[in-house]
Structures are given as structure tokens and as C-alpha cells.
C-alpha positions as CSV (number, residue, x, y, z in Angstrom):
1,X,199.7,137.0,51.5
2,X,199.1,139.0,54.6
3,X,197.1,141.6,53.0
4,X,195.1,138.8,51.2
5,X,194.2,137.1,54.4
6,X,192.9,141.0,55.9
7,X,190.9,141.8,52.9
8,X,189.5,137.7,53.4
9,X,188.8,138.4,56.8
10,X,187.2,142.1,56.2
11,X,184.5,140.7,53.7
12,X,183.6,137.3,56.1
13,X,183.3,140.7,58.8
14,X,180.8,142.7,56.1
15,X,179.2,139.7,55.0
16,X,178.7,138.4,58.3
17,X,177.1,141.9,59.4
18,X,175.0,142.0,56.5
19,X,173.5,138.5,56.9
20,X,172.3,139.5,60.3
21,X,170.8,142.7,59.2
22,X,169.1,141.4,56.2
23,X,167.6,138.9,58.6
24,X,166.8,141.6,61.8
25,X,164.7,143.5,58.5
26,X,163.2,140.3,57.0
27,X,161.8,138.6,60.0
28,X,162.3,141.3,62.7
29,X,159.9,144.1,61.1
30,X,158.1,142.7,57.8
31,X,156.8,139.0,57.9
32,X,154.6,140.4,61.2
33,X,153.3,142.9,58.8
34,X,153.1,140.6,55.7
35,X,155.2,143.2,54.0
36,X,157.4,142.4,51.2
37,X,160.7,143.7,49.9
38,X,161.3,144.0,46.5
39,X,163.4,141.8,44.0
40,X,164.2,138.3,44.8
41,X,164.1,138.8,48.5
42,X,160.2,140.2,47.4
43,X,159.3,137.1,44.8
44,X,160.0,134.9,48.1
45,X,158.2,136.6,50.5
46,X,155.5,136.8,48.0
47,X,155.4,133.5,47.6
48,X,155.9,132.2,51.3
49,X,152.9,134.1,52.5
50,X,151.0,132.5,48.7
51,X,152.1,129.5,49.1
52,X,152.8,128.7,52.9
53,X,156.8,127.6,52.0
54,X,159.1,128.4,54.2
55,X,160.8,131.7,53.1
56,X,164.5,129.9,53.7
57,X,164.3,127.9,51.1
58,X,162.8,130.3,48.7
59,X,165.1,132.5,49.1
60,X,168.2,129.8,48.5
61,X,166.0,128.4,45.6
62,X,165.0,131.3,44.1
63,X,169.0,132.9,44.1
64,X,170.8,129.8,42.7
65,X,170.0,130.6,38.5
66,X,171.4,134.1,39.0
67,X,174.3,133.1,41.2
68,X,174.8,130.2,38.3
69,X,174.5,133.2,35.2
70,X,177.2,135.3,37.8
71,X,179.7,132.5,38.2
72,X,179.3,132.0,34.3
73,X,179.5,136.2,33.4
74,X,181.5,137.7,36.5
75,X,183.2,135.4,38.2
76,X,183.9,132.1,40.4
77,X,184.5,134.1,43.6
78,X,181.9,136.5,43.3
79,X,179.7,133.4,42.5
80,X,181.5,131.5,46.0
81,X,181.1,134.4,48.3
82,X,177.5,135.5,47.1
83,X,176.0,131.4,47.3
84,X,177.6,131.6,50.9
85,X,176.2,134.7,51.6
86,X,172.7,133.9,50.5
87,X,172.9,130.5,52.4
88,X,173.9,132.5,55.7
89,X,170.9,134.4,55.5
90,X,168.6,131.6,54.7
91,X,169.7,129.9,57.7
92,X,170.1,133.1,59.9
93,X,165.6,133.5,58.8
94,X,165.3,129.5,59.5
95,X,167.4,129.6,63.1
96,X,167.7,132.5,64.9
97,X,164.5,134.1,66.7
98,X,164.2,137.7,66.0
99,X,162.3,139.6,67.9
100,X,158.8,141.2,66.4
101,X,159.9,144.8,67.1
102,X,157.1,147.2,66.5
103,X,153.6,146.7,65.4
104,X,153.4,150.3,63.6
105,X,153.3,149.6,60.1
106,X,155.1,152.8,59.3
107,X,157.9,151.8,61.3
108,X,158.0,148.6,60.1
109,X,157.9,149.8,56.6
110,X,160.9,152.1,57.1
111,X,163.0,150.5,59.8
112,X,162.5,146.9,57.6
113,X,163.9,149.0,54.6
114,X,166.8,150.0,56.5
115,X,167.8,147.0,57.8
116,X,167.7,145.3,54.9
117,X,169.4,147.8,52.8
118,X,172.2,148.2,55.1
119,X,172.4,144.6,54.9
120,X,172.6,144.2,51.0
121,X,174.9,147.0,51.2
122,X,177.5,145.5,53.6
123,X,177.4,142.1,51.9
124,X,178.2,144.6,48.5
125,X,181.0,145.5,50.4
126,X,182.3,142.4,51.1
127,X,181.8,141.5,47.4
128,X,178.8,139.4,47.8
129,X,174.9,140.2,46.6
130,X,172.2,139.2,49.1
131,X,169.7,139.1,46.2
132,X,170.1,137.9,42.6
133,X,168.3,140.6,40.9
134,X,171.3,142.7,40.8
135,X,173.0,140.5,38.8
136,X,170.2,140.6,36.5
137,X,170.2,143.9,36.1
138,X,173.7,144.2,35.8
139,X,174.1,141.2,33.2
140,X,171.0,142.9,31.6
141,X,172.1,147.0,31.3
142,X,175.5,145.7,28.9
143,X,173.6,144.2,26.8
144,X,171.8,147.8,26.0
145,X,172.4,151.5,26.3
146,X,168.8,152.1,27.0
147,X,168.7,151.5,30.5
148,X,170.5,151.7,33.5
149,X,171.0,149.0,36.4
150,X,168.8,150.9,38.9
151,X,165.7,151.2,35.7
152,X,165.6,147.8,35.0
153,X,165.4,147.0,38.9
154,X,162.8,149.7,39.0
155,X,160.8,148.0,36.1
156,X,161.3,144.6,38.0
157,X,159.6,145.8,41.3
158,X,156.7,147.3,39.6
159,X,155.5,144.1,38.7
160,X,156.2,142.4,41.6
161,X,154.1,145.0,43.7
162,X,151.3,144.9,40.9
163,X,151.3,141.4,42.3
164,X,151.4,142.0,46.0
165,X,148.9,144.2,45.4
166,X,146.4,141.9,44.1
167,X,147.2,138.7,45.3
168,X,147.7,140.7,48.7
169,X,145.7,144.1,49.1
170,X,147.0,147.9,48.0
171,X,147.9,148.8,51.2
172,X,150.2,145.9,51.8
173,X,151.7,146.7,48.1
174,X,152.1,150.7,49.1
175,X,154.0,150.2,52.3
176,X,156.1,147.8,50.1
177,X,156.8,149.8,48.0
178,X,157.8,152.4,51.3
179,X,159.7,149.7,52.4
180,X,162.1,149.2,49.1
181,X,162.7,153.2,48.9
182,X,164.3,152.9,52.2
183,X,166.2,150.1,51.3
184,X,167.4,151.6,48.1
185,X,168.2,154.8,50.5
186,X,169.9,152.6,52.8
187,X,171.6,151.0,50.4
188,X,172.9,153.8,48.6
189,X,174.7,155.8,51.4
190,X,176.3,152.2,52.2
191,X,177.7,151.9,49.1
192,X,178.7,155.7,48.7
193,X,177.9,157.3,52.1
194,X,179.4,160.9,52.7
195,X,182.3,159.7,50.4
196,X,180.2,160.0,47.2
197,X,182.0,161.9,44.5
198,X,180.2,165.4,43.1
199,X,181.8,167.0,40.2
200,X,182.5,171.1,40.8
201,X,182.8,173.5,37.4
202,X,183.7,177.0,38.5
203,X,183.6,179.7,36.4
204,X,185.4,183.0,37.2
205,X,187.3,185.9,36.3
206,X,190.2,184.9,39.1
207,X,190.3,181.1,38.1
208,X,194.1,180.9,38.6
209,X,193.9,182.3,42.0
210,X,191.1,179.8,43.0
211,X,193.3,176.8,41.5
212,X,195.8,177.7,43.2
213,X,194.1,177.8,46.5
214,X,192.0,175.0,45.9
215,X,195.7,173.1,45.3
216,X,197.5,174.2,47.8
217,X,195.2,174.1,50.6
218,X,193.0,171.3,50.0
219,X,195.7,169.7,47.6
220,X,193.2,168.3,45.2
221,X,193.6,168.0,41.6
222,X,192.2,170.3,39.5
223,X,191.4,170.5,35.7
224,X,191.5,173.9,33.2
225,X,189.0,173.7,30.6
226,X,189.6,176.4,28.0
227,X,186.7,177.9,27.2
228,X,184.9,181.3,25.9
229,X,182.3,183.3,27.0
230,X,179.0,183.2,25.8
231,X,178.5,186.8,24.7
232,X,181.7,188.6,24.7
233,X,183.6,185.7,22.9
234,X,186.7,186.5,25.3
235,X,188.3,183.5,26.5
236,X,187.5,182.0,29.9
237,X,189.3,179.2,31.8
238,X,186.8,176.8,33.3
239,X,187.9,174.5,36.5
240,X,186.4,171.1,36.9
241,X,187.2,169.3,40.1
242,X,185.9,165.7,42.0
243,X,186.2,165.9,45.5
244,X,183.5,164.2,48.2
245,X,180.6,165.0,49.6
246,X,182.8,166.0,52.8
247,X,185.3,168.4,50.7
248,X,182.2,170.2,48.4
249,X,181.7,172.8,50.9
250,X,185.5,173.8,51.0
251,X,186.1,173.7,47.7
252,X,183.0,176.3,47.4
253,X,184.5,178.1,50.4
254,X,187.6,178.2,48.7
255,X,186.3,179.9,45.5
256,X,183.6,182.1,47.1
257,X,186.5,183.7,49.6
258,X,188.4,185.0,46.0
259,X,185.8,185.7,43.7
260,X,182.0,185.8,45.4
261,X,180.7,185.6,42.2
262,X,182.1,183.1,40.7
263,X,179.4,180.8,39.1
264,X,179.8,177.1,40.5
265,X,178.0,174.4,39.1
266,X,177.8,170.8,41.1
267,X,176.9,167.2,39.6
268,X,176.5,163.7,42.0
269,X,178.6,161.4,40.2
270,X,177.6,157.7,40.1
271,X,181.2,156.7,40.3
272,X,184.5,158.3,40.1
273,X,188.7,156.6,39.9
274,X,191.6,157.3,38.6
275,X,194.2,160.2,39.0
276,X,194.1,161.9,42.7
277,X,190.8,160.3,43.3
278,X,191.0,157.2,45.8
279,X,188.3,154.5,46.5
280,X,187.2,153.8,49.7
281,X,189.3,151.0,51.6
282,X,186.3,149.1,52.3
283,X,185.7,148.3,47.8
């Protein structure tokens, strides 16, 4: 019960955080600029400068189907947590005066990205979406093999800066489209940060020894693949090991202090658990 009630009170802290932030990028850097972000969040703005509706109730309007399609396909407290979260921010853009903080449209382009993005992010966190379109996309990428979550987003946002741009002007649909790659930046490192998993194969003549290192001194696990060489046919033990972005460069060190030639490969992994691999406490 106790540890219920922390994790509780940890994502009302993220969500919280991220209802603020998502509101410091909306109103704080792009409705000055007329800028748009993209998905949802980017329909509504669209719209509000189209239209003249308020961009509070847009947003709220525009969120309930996918929160509806969520509660039906991932869950009631998802759905609970994400209506509240998307309520929050429409009534953090219809109460609280942000300030207009810069008139350059470069910064506004980038620092509204951030914001924003760190905002979706921390509301991710707390196990809430700020914008329905990654529900979407989610509900959307099971149903095929063809595409992943971030393509069919992609796809999404071209359209709806095709239409900024001409209901709007190209230069308002180009530092958009600025403005959502900082976002999905922002967002990213939230999400994964310096504790994104990357996937080491080593390949040398002295893999036991760097195993063994890389066990003992680091003490994370370690996989031998067995394995031949190309040309000679003789056999050759291949490591594979997950470690973070913070652990890469000793793993490396590691192998390069036995053998400086060992051949080392390394792959970003979109998502890594299981075995000696922990999530972060914050998921």
C-alpha cells in the first residue's frame, strides 16, 4: 500500500510538471509566433488561429475520441490519468498568464519544442499522454508490421504542416516543423535520457579475457555467441552485451585495454528488459 501511494504521488509530481511545461511552450513561445506543434496539440492550434476558438477547449475536445479508443484498448487508468492530464493543461493555457518570452522566431521555434517535449515526456512518465496522437499510432502500428509508432506520427504531421502551410504561409509551416523536431528531441532523451540501452558485439581473439573483465569489473551480463570466421572457418566466440549510454565507453575501455583490436560493433536499442537489465525507477 505504501509503495502504491509513492508511485501515486510520483506520477501527480511528473504529470503536474509536465502540464506546466507543455503550457510554458504552448502559450509562452508559440501562440506569439502563430507557430504550431504537431499532432493533436498542432490540429488545435491550427484551428484556434482558423477559427478564433479558444485553444483550451480544442485541445480537451479534440483529445476525448482517442482517450475513449485508450480506455477501450489500454486501459481505465491510463484512460483516468491521461483525461486528467489533458484537462490540467487546458486549464493551465485558459488561467495562468505566461509570459511572451522572446520575439526571435528561432528561439521560439526551438525553446517551444523543448518545452513541450519535456512536457509530453514527463506526463509519459507519469503514465499519462499530453496528446492523443500517440495512442493513435500506437493502436495503429499492432494492427500492421509495416510501420512503426514514430512513422505513422511522422506521416500524421506532414499533413498537418501541408496545412499550416497553406492555410497559414511556408514559413510559419517550416519553423513548425523546427519546432516538432525539438520536441521529438526533447521528448526522446526524457523518455530514455543517458540511460538508453546500446547493444555491444565484440569480436576478438582474447574474448574470454574481455568477459571476464567486463564481468568482474563492471559486473554486467554478458552473452557468447559461437561463431566462425569469415575466411579461415576457425571458430570465434562473439560477445553481445546491453549496458547504457553511461557504461558504453567502459565496456569499450574494457576490451580495447586486452585486445586493441578487437572489432566492436554498437546498436541504439529502442527498448531493452529482462535478465541483468533494470528499468529506470521513474517507468
Amino acid at each position: 500500500m505504501k509503495e502504491h501511494t509513492i508511485r501515486i504521488f510520483k506520477d501527480v509530481i511528473l504529470i503536474s510538471f509536465g502540464i506546466l511545461s507543455a503550457g510554458m511552450g504552448l502559450k509562452g513561445f508559440l501562440s506569439s509566433s502563430g507557430f504550431i506543434d504537431g499532432g493533436v496539440t498542432g490540429i488545435s492550434m491550427l484551428l484556434a488561429d482558423v477559427m478564433g476558438i479558444p485553444l483550451a477547449i480544442l485541445i480537451l475536445l479534440f483529445n476525448i475520441p482517442f482517450i475513449i479508443v485508450g480506455y477501450k484498448q489500454i486501459g481505465k487508468w491510463f484512460a483516468l490519468k491521461s483525461i486528467l492530464a489533458i484537462a490540467g493543461l487546458s486549464l493551465c493555457l485558459a488561467f495562468i498568464r505566461y509570459p511572451d518570452i522572446t520575439p526571435d522566431l528561432l528561439l521560439t521555434a526551438v525553446f517551444g519544442g523543448f518545452f513541450i517535449g519535456a512536457g509530453i515526456g514527463l506526463a509519459m512518465r507519469g503514465g499519462a499522454v499530453l496528446d492523443g496522437t500517440e495512442i493513435a499510432a500506437l493502436l495503429i502500428s499492432r494492427q500492421t508490421a509495416m510501420f512503426r509508432v514514430g512513422d505513422i506520427i511522422l506521416v500524421m504531421n506532414i499533413f498537418i504542416f501541408s496545412a499550416a502551410a497553406f492555410l497559414k504561409d511556408v514559413q510559419v509551416a517550416l519553423y513548425s516543423i523546427l519546432t516538432y523536431f525539438a520536441a521529438s528531441k526533447t521528448l526522446d532523451f526524457i523518455l530514455h535520457g543517458i540511460e538508453e540501452y546500446t547493444a555491444l558485439i565484440i569480436i576478438s581473439d582474447k574474448s574470454e579475457e574481455i568477459r571476464l573483465k567486463i564481468i568482474n569489473e563492471l559486473r554486467r551480463g554478458i552473452t557468447v555467441i559461437k561463431g566462425k570466421k569469415g575466411l579461415s572457418g576457425v571458430d570465434q566466440d562473439i560477445l553481445f552485451c546491453v549496458v547504457t549510454r553511461l557504461e558504453m565507453g567502459r565496456v569499450k575501455r574494457c576490451a580495447q585495454e586486452i585486445d586493441k583490436d578487437a572489432f566492436i560493433v554498437i546498436d541504439a536499442l529502442s527498448d531493452a528488459e529482462g535478465g541483468l537489465v533494470k528499468k529506470s525507477k521513474l517507468h
